[in-house]
C-alpha distance (Angstrom), angle and dihedral (degrees) to the residues before:
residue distance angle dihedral
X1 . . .
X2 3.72 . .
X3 3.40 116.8 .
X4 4.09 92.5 2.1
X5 3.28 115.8 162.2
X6 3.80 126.8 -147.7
X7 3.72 118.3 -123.9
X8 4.01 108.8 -123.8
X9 3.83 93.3 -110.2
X10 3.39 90.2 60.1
X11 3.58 102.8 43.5
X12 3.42 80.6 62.0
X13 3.57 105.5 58.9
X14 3.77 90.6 41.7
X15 3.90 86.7 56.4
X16 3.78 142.6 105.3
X17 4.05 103.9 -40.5
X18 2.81 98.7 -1.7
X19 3.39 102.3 74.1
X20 3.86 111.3 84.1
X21 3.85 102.7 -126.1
X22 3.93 86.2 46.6
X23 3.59 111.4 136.6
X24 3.43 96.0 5.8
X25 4.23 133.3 120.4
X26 3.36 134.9 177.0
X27 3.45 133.2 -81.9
X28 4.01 96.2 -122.4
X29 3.88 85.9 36.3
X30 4.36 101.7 156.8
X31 3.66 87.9 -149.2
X32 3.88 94.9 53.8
X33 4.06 96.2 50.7
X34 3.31 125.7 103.5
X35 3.92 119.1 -119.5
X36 3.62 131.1 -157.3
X37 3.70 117.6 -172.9
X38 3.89 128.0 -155.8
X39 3.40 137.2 -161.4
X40 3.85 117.9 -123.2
X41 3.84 122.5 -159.6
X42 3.54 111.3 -155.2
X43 3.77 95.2 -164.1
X44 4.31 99.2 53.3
X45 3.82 89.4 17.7
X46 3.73 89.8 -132.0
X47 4.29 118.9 155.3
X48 3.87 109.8 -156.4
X49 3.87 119.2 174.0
X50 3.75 104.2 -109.2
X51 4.23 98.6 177.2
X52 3.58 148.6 -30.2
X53 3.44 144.6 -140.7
X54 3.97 135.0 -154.7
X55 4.02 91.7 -137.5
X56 4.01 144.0 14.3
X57 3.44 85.2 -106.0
X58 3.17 103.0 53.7
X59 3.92 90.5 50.5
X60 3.64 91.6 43.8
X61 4.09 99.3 67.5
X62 3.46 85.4 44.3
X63 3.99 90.7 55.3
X64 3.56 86.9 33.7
X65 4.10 96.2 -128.3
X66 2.94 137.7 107.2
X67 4.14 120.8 -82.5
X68 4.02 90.3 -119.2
X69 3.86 86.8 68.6
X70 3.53 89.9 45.8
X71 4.03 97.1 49.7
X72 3.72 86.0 44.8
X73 3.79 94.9 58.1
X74 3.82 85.9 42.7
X75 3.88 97.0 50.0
X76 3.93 87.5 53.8
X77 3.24 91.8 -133.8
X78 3.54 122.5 -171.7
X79 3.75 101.0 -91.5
X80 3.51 90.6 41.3
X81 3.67 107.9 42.7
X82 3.53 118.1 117.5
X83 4.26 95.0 11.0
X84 3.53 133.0 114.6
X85 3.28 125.5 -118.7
X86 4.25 113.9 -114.1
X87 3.59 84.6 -10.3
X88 3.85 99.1 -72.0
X89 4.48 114.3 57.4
X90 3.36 147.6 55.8
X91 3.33 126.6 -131.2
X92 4.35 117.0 -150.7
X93 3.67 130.6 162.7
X94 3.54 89.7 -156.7
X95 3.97 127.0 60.5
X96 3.97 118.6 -114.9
């Protein structure tokens, strides 16, 4: 199939809407989750809410990374769980 190319009919049935997954994301999509970042002072050990932001996106310019790093700090994954981000937030999807 390398280097196939698709007739013009079909191109456009496979395009835009009418392709059937058109428009859609996942339900666990990292750039659709809401994230809600906290400050964390290491000296009185006190978590505030400092901002949040309707998407990983969103929160990723203002971070200036990329919204992988983000999702992984979200996910907790095991690397990540239980660190802060650049030393001083934390990074939830969920509200406490």
């Amino acid at each position: 199939m390398l280097g196939y190319k698709h007739t013009p009919e079909a191109l456009v049935k496979i395009s835009g809407g009418n392709h059937p997954m058109y428009g859609r994301t996942g339900k666990n999509n990292p750039t659709k989750k809401n994230v809600f970042v906290y400050s964390f002072n290491l000296e009185t050990k006190v978590t505030l809410l400092d901002r949040s932001f309707n998407t990983c996106a969103e929160a990723a310019l203002y971070f200036d990374c990329s919204t992988r790093t983000l999702s992984r700090y979200l996910d907790k994954d095991k690397v990540y769980k239980d660190k802060l981000y650049k030393k001083q937030w934390i990074l939830s999807s969920i509200m406490k």
